[in-house]
C-alpha positions, -999 to +999 in steps of 0.1 A: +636-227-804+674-225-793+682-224-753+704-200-742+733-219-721+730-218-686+764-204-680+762-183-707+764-141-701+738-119-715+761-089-729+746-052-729+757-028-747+775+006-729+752+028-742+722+011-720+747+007-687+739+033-664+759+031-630+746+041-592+773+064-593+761+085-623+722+086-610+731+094-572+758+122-592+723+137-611+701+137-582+732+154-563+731+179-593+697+185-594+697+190-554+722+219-560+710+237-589+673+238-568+688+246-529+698+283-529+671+295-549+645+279-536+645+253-510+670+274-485+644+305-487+611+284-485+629+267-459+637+300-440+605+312-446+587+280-429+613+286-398+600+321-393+562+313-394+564+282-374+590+306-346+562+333-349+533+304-342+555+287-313+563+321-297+520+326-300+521+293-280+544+301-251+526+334-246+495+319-242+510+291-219+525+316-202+497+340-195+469+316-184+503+301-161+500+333-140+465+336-141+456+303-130+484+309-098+467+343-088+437+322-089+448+293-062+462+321-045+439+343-039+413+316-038+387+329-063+362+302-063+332+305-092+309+304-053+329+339-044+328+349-076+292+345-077+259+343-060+257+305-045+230+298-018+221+259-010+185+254-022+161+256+006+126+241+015+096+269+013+065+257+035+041+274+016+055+268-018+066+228-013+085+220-044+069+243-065+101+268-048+127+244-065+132+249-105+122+225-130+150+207-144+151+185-180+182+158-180+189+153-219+208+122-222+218+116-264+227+080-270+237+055-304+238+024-301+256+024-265+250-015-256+283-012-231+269+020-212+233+028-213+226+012-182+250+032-164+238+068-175+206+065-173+212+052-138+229+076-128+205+102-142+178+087-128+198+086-090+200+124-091+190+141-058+159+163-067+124+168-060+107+137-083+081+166-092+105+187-100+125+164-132+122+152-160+149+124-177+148+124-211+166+092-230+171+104-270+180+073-285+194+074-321+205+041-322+200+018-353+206-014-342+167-027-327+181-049-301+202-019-286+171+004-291+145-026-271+175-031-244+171+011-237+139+013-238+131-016-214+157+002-189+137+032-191+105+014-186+121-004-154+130+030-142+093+042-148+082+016-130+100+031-096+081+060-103+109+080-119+096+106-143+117+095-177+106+097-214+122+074-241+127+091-270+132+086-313+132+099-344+129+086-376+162+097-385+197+112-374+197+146-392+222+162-371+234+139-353+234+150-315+230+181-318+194+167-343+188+151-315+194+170-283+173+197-309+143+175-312+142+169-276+136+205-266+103+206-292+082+182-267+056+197-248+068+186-217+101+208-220+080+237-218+076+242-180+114+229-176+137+259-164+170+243-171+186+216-189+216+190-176+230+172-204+249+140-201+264+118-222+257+082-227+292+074-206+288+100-181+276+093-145+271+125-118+272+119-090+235+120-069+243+162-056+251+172-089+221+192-091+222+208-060+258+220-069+251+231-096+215+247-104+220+273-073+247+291-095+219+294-125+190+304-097+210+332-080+225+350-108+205+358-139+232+366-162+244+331-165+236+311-188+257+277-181+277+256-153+299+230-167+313+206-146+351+188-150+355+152-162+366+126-141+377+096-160+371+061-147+394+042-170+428+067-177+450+037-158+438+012-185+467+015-209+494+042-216+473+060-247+446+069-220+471+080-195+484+107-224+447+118-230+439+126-192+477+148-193+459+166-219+425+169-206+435+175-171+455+209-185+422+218-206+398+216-175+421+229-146+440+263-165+420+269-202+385+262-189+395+278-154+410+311-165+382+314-191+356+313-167+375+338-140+387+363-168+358+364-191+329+341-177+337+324-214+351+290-225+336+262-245+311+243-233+324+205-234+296+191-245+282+171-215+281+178-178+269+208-181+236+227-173+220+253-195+193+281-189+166+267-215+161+309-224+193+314-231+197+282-255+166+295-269+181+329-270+212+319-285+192+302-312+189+268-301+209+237-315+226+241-348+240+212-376+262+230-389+298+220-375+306+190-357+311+207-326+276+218-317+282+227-282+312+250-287+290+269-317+262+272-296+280+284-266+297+314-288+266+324-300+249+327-259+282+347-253+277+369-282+243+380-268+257+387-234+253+358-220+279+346-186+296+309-185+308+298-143+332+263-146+332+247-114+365+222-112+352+207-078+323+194-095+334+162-109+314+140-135+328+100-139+333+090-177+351+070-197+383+077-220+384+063-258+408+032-252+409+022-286+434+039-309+406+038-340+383+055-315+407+081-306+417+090-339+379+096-349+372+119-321+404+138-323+392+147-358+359+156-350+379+181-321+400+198-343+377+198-376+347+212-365+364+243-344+384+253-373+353+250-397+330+269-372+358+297-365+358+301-401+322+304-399+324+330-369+353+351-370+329+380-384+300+377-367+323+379-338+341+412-351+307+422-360+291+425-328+279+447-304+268+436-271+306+423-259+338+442-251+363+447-277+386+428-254+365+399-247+363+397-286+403+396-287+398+368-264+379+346-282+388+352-318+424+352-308+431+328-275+404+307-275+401+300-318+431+311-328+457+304-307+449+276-288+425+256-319+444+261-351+481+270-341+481+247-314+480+221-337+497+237-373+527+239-352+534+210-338+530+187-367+547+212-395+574+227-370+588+193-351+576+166-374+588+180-406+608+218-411+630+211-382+639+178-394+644+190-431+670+213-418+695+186-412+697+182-455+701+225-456+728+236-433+724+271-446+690+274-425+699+276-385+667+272-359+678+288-330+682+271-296+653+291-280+630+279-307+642+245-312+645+235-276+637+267-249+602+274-258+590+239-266+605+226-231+586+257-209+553+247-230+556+212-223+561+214-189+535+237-184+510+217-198+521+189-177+509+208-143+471+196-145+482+155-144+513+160-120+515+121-111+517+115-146+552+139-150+572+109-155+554+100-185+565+133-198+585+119-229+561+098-241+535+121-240+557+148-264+557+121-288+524+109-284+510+142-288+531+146-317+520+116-338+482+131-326+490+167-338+492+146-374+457+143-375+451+171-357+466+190-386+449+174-415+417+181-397+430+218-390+425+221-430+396+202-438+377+222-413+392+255-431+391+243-462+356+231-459+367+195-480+351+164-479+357+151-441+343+184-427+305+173-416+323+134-401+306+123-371+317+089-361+306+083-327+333+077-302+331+036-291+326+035-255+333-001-241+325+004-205+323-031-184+328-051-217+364-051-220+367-066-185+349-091-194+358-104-224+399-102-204+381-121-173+389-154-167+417-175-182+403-183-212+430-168-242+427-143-262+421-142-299+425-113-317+415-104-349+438-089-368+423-065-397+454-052-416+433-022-434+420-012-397+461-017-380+476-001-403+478+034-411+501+046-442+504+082-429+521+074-397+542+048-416+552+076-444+560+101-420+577+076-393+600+068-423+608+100-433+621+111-397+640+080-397+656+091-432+660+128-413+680+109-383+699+087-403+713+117-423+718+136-394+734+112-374+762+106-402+767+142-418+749+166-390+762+192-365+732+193-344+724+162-328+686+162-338+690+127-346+682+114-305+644+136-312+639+125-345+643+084-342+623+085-309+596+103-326+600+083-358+594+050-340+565+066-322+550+073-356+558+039-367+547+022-335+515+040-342+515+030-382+515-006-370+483+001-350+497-012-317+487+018-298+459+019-272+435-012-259+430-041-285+399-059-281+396-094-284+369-103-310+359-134-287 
């Protein structure tokens, strides 16, 4: 076979040479002939709908604003607001006077924290007659499940009234469980019910705080108490979530409970009246977020909700970026899924005021659980961006930077030593409002993801000491668990946005849109949050 010589050129014809200067000159055509007609009006039209959504969003910031100020000034505690009397011995009655309370405490496989809640549980000030702790494990590993249920056993042993728990299978998931747990015999005679989550800790008065408010005053139905979280200083990603969770408890679940005795009940340290869970129609499967379903349905037959922010319950942030990601799609799935559910049977009924209806169908689902997040992501993450490429489409100033700056820093009153951190929580949130988004649609859409329940990892003590000592660390690295293409894609394209901007743009969105594009690529890389050594 003849060699070609090394030095030799390989000729091609003209007809096969095709120059970067002819295909950028076609795609430069094709760009044209497809801008006026119909990426400049698709483009207007997404400006309009996403200046509609973000003026829907400053009016609701700006409402619950003034109502949350008339409330610390004029005081209006939920105890002046309602009936509150201290519980109080009876000489002929002896305990029998005090109300029989169940503490439902739902746990899977929570090696890292079971000791603590059910600690705590069992440390609550009460009559011992008088409660009942209930441990519903669901875990699947049998050296988690024998490590519970000798804990409960100990506690026994002190001659604490406490019932382990299981099932033969997870149908449900908590909600299976926290349903299962109310068909034992036992839970007959109980008046109320105090449900805690395997990370949560109240403190030993909890009950005393709260059970007067149910004892007093018939028409409620729950107390929920605020969060308190033990671990927000442990990196940067869980000082962002306590900014956000800080605004939720101290202005949306605050002016909820002082404007329409209504908000969603969070889950966990809380306490129910047993007949109106049974009223309401118990625990429901359906959606991922069982405790917001359940407490729409109690409010839908007339049932009253009282938040108390002084009463504070200790638990733990997700540290882990994995972890996070998991439960902020179970957040914004299963609200959008169950408002799709709803949103008639709310319109539908009959026993609550057209207003209060507004209220929930609009604020509290609407607003606040699908716009909220639609808006974020498709507004600042990819129509304003694509504007740089369309010159013809103009987002005005009040849109662009007005409105979002008043939002922002009205969601930054609840964490005020955290104000400095202000800029990184915009584009931390942002990369968030990704997922946010995608779950926004599955839960509307009803697709595949909708019914996910990945339990979020708690890690409790265990981090600490895997860091003690001065032994190094070795880290694992998984590269299909650090990094996440979606982040990465979008990260890239706001870089392309910037770099275009930056060399043919008027508008100077190129300073947002490489901050926020190494945000999303910081995150696509997976260094975000705690990383757990794997030894």
């Amino acid at each position: 076979m003849e060699q070609i010589p090394v030095n030799s050129r390989i000729i091609i014809p003209s007809s096969f040479q095709v120059s970067q200067d002819d295909i950028t000159g076609q795609i430069g055509l094709i760009w044209q002939q497809i801008k006026a007609p119909l990426i400049v009006p698709l483009l207007k039209v997404m400006v309009v709908l996403c200046l509609a959504m973000s003026l829907m969003l400053f009016v609701e910031r700006v409402y619950m604003g003034i109502v949350i100020v008339f409330i610390k000034l004029f005081r209006r505690k939920p105890e002046k607001k309602y009936k509150w009397e201290p519980m109080k011995d009876d000489v002929e009655l002896g305990n029998s006077a005090y109300p029989m309370v169940l503490v439902q405490i739902p746990m899977y496989n929570e090696k890292e924290v079971y000791q603590l809640s059910i600690g705590a549980a069992c440390g609550l000030s009460w009559p011992a007659d008088r409660i009942i702790i209930q441990v519903l494990d669901d875990s699947t590993d049998p050296t988690i499940k024998s490590l519970v249920q000798l804990e409960c056993q100990r506690w026994a042993s002190k001659g604490v009234n406490i019932k382990y728990e299981i099932r033969d299978n997870r149908n449900g998931y908590k909600a299976g469980a926290l349903k299962e747990g109310m068909k034992h015999s036992y839970v007959k005679q109980c008046d109320f019910v105090a449900i805690f989550d395997a990370d949560f800790q109240p403190e030993p008065d909890f009950l005393w705080r709260s059970v007067p408010f149910l004892v007093n005053n018939p028409e409620i139905a729950l107390v929920q108490a605020r969060w308190k979280f033990v671990n927000s200083d442990e990196c940067l990603m869980t000082r962002m979530q306590e900014m956000s969770l800080d605004y939720h408890f101290l202005v949306e679940q605050e002016v909820g409970s002082a404007t329409y005795a209504f908000f969603g009940f969070n889950g966990t340290a809380g306490v129910w009246r047993i007949s109106a869970l049974n009223e309401a129609g118990g625990w429901k499967d359906r959606t991922t977020v069982e405790d917001m379903d359940l407490a729409v349905r109690a409010s839908l037959k007339g049932w009253k909700f009282v938040y108390v922010g002084d009463l504070q319950v200790k638990n733990e942030l997700p540290s882990t970026f994995k972890a996070y990601r998991y439960q902020q799609h179970r957040w914004s799935c299963g609200p959008a899924n169950l408002f799709k559910k709803m949103a008639m049977e709310i319109i539908r009924n009959k026993k609550v005021s057209l207003w209060k209806k507004f209220y929930v169908i609009y604020s509290f689902f609407f607003v606040r659980k699908i716009v909220a997040h639609l808006v974020t992501f498709i507004f600042y993450c990819v129509v304003l961006p694509a504007t740089v490429f369309v010159p013809e489409v103009e987002v005005p100033k009040w849109g662009a930077v007005y409105i979002p700056s008043i939002i922002t820093i009205l969601n930054s009153v609840g964490t005020p030593r955290s104000f400095h951190l202000l800029i990184f929580w915009i584009l931390f949130e942002n990369v968030m409002s990704l997922h946010r988004t995608k779950a926004t649609f599955i839960g509307l859409l009803e697709a595949g993801r909708v019914n996910e329940w990945v339990v979020t990892e708690k890690l409790g003590d265990a981090l600490k000491s895997k860091l003690g000592g001065k032994a190094p660390r070795k880290f694992r690295i998984r590269i299909g668990e650090r990094i996440h293409l979606l982040e990465l894609a979008v990260g890239a394209y706001l870089s392309f946005c910037g770099c275009y901007d930056m060399a043919f743009g008027k508008n100077r969105y190129f300073i947002f849109l490489f901050m926020q594009s190494f945000a999303f690529i910081i995150a696509g890389v997976g260094y975000v949050g705690t990383i757990v050594p794997t030894s």
